[in-house]
C-alpha positions in Angstrom: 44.0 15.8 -53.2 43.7 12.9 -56.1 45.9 12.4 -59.2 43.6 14.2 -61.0 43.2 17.2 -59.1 47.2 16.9 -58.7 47.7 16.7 -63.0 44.6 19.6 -63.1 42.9 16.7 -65.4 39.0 17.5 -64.7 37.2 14.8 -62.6 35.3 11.8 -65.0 32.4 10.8 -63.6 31.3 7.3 -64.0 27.8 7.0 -65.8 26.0 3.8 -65.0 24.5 3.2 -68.5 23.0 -0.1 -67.3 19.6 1.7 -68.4 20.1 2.3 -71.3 20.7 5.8 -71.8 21.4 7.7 -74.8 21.4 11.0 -74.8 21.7 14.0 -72.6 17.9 14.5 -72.3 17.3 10.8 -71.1 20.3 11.0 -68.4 18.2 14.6 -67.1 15.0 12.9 -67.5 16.0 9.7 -65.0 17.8 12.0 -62.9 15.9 15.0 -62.6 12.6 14.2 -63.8 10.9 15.1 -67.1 10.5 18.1 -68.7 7.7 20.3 -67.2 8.0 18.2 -63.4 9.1 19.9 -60.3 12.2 18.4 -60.2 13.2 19.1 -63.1 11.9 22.7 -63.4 14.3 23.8 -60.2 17.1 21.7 -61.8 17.3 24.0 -64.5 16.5 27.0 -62.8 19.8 26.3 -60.6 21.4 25.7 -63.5 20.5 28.5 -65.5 21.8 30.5 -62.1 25.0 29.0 -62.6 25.9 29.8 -66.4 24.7 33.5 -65.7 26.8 33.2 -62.7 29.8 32.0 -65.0 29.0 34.4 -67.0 29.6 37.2 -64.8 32.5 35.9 -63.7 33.9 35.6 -67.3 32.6 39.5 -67.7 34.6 40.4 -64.6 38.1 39.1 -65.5 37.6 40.3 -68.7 37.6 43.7 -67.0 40.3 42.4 -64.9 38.5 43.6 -61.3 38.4 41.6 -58.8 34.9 40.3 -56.8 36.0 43.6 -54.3 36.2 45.8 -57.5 33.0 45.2 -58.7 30.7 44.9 -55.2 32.4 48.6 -54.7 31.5 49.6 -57.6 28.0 48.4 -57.7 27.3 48.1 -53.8 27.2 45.3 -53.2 29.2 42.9 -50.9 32.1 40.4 -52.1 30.6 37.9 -50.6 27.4 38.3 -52.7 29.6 38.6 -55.8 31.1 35.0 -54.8 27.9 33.5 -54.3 26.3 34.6 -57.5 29.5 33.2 -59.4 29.0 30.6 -58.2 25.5 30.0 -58.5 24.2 29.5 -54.8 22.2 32.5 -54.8 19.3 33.5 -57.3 19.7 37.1 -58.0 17.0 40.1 -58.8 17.2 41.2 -62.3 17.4 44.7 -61.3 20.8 43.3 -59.7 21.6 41.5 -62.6 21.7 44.6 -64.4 23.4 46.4 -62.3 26.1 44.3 -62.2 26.3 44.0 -66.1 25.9 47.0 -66.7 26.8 49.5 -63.9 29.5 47.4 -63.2 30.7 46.1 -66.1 29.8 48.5 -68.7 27.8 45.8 -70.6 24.1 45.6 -72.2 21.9 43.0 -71.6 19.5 41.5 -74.3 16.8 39.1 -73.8 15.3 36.9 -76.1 12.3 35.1 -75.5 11.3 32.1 -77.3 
């Protein structure tokens, strides 16, 4: 475990900035590709797994259950809680809403834009 781990100081990653970059969109772009390309398109969908992932897990301690609580309660399996939290698995949205709102007594709202 390093000193930062240790002092529970998140990780800095270095940025090589001998390119030139500027802003957040010009870091994705050289990394993951532009907008619109393949790359980039499942870079964000991965991504967008994780905040809804984070999201849920935020919901669920709110509620103060456990992963256990809420698979029981929506049946499901803790293990498939875990791996939506943390965004390795792309979930139905007829899961999604069970799990927001069978399981966590939520609503869900979409907006499109």
């Amino acid at each position: 475990m390093n000193t930062s781990q240790k002092n529970k100081t998140p990780l800095r990653h270095k940025v090589d900035n001998s390119r030139g970059v500027t802003s957040l969109e010009e870091l994705l772009d050289q990394r993951y590709g532009v907008q619109g390309s393949k790359e980039r398109t499942e870079f964000e969908i991965k991504a967008k797994a994780f905040a809804i992932g984070e999201i849920i897990r935020e919901e669920r301690k709110l509620a103060k259950m456990t992963q256990e609580q809420l698979a029981k309660k929506t049946g499901t399996k803790k293990s498939f809680i875990s791996r939506i939290e943390n965004g390795h698995t792309d979930i139905q949205l007829s899961t999604l809403y069970r799990l927001i709102e069978t399981g966590l007594g939520k609503q869900i709202s979409f907006t499109i834009s």
